[in-house]
C-alpha angles and dihedrals in degrees: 000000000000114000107270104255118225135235130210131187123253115200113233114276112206113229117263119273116273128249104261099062078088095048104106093227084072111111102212137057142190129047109351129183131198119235120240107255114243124231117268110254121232095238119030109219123249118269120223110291090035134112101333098340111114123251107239097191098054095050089044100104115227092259091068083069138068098222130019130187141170093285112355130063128186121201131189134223111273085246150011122294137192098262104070083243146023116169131171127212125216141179115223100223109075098249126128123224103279090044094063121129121225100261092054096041084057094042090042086064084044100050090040090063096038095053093042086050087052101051092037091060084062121110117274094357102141090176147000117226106206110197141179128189101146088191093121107036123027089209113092111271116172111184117211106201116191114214107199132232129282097006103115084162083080101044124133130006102339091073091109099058099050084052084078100030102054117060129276121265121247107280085233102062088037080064096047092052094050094053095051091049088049098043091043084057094045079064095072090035140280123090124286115226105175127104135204111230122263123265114246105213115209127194119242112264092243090057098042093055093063101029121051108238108201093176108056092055104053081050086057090054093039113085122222101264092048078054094052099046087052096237117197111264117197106239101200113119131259101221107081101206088054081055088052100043092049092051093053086048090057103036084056089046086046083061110038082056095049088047091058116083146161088263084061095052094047089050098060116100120219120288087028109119118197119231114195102240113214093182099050097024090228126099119264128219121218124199125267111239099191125049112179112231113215121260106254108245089038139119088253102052090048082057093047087076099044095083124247093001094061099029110133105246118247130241101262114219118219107291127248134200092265088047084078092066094036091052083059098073128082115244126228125229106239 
């Protein structure tokens, strides 16, 4: 009998770390070690969309989407991340990828190059990585990644994963971006939903330091979606002594209106011309600077020597208060 031979037991030893961990378009540095990997279960549990779990992207109205057709629909992020754009493609009609109909597998090819056309004619877009993975949602997702120029550093299958690493984009150009992707798809048809932001004018230094710009600068304390919701903005001034000032201007207009009357208008004489006076609150009559003389062989001239009916009108001066009683009475030819 051979001599029994002993075992001993060897603790697990994790494989080595892969290659790529030294590709520079790897995120990450430093030690790394690699997970032990879990044994596979015997039934892999539904997605969303599966069995009794709700289906979030059929329930998920059109204005959730930047663009909407007949049968496709493409939706954003709900903020801004660190690629320029990240866009996701979906059928309306709750099927995954091997359950398409003819019509839809053709329209899918379709749809993938239109929408990579349309993220690659943004500024400073080198590619479009088009994925597919289906593991969370049984409903068909495709994600569009654009990798911008001029960054090899991410390149190739890691893009992903710098999406959530580098920092987000300004929410403004984000908006822009999603408008011109949206508006280059309404080309072809659908209904574009997306918006650019709204631009926040602002006055010139040398003006707002003299006028007070309300405005600007509730547009500098609104952020872009309260802009772009319109938002009602109060519009009385900051300086208190302009708010003064304008009251005492209307308050004098107020009166000058409420002092002129029908009576007024009745009591001018011909020629006279009424000027609203903000300062009395009664209306004020200028002189008339031009009297017509009657053509000689008129009408007008044969009155002229009938007495009163044909009497030339005289120059009236600006009226005063004793001028009403005056007015009353008839006047004589000389």
């Amino acid at each position: 009998m051979p001599d029994s031979t002993r075992v001993t037991l060897v603790q697990d030893t994790p494989p080595a770390v892969p290659d790529f961990t030294q590709w520079p378009s790897f995120p990450f540095e430093g030690d790394l070690r690699v997970k032990q990997l879990d044994d596979p279960v015997p039934v892999e549990p539904p997605r969303k969309g599966e069995g009794s779990r709700e289906c979030i992207t059929c329930s998920a109205p059109d204005e959730a989407y930047i663009w909407v057709g007949e049968r496709w629909r493409v939706r954003a992020m709900d903020r801004p991340t660190g690629l320029p754009m990240v866009l996701i493609l979906e059928t309306r009609s709750h099927l995954d990828l091997g359950d398409l109909p003819n019509l839809l597998a053709a329209e899918l090819g379709v749809m993938t190059v239109r929408l990579e056309r349309a993220i690659r004619s943004l500024d400073d877009v080198a590619r479009v990585h088009v994925n597919r993975w289906g593991d969370g949602s049984a409903h068909l997702h495709l994600w569009f990644l654009a990798r911008p120029r001029g960054y090899l550093q991410l390149r190739g299958t890691f893009l992903s994963l710098w999406d959530s690493i580098l920092p987000p984009i300004p929410e403004a150009k984000w908006r822009e971006n999603l408008a011109l992707v949206a508006a280059w798809l309404a080309d072809f048809g659908g209904r574009p939903l997306a918006e650019p932001p709204r631009i926040q004018w602002q006055a010139p230094s040398s003006i707002a330091s003299s006028i007070p710009d309300t405005d600007a600068e509730a547009a500098a304390e609104t952020s872009v979606i309260e802009a772009a919701e319109e938002r009602p903005i109060d519009d009385e001034p900051a300086d208190g002594n302009a708010d003064a000032d304008l009251g005492a201007d209307r308050s004098a207009l107020g009166a000058a209106q409420d002092g002129w009357d029908d009576g007024d208008a009745k009591a001018l004489s011909p020629g006279e011309v009424p000027v609203s006076g903000v300062e009395t609150g009664r209306p004020v009559v200028e002189e008339a600077t031009e009297i017509p003389t009657p053509v000689a062989g008129s009408a007008a001239a044969e009155n002229a020597s009938d007495g009163d009916a044909g009497q030339q009108p005289k120059v009236p001066s600006p009226r005063r208060p004793d001028d009403d009683v005056a007015a009353a009475k008839p006047t004589t030819a000389s």
